[in-house]
N, C-alpha and C positions, 0 to 999 in steps of 0.2 A: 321549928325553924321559922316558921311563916310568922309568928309571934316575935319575931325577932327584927327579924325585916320591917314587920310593921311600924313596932316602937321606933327603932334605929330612922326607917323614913320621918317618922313624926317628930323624932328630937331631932332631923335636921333643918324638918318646916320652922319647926321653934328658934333652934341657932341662927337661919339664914333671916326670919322675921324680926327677933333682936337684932340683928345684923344690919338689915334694912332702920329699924328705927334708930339706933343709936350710930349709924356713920354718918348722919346730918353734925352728930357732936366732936367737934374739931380733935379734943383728948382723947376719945376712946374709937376711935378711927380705924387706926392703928392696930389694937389690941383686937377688935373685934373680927378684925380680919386673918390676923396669923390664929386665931382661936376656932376660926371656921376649917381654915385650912389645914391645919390642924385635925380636927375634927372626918374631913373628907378625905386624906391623907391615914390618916387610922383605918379608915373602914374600907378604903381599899386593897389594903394590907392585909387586911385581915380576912379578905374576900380571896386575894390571890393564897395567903397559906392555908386557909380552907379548900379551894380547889386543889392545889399540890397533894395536901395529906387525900384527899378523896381519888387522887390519879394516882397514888401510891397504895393504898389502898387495892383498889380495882386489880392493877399490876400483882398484889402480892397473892390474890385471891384466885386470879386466871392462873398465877403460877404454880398453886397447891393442884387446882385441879387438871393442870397437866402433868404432873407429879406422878396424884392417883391413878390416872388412865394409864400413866408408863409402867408404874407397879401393879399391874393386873397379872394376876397366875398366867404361865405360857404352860402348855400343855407339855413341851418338853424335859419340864421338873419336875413330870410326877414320876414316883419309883416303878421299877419293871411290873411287880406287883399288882400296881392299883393300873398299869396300862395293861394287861394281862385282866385285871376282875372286867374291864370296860369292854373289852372286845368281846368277854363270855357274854354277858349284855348283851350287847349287840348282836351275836349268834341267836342268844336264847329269845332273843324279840324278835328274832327272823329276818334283823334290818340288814344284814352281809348274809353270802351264799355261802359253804362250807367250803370253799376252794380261797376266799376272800380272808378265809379264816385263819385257815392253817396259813397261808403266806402272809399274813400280816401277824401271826403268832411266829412265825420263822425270823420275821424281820425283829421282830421283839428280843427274841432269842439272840439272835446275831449280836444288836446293839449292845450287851450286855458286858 
C-alpha cells in the first residue's frame, strides 16, 4: 500500500507541475484544470471506499468473535452421565468431601 501512496503522490506532483506550466496557455487552461480535479476527486473516492470496506471489515470480524465466545460449551449440556463421571473425579482427586458428594450426586439424580 505504501508503494501506492507513493506513486499516486508523484503522479500528482507531475499533473499539478503540468498544470503549473501549461495554465500560462490561454487554450489548455481550462482542460488542465478539470483534468487535475478530476484526478483529486478520484483519489478521494477512492480513499473514502477504502476506509468504509476497512470499517466494515473490522465490524464483521469483532462480530464472528462475539459469535464464538457466545457458542462456548455451558456446562449445563452435558449429559447426567458425563456430570456423574466429573464429580467421581473430583471425589477421587480428593477435591470435594464425601458429604459434597453424595449431595451433589443427589442433586444430579434429582435433575434427571
Amino acid at each position: 500500500m505504501s508503494y501506492i501512496n507513493r506513486f499516486t503522490g508523484v503522479a500528482c506532483s507531475v499533473v499539478l507541475a503540468s498544470a503549473t506550466l501549461t495554465a500560462s496557455l490561454p487554450l489548455q487552461a481550462g482542460n488542465t484544470g478539470a483534468f487535475v480535479g478530476g484526478m483529486l476527486t478520484s483519489r478521494v473516492l477512492h480513499n473514502m471506499s477504502a476506509r468504509t470496506q476497512a470499517e466494515q471489515d473490522q465490524a464483521y470480524y469483532a462480530q464472528q468473535q462475539s459469535q464464538q465466545v457466545q457458542q462456548a460449551p455451558v456446562s449445563s449440556t452435558q449429559s447426567t452421565e458425563q456430570k456423574l463421571d466429573e464429580l467421581n473425579k473430583l471425589a477421587a482427586g480428593g477435591y470435594i468431601t464425601p458429604e459434597e458428594y453424595k449431595a451433589k450426586k443427589q442433586a444430579i439424580i434429582d435433575a434427571m
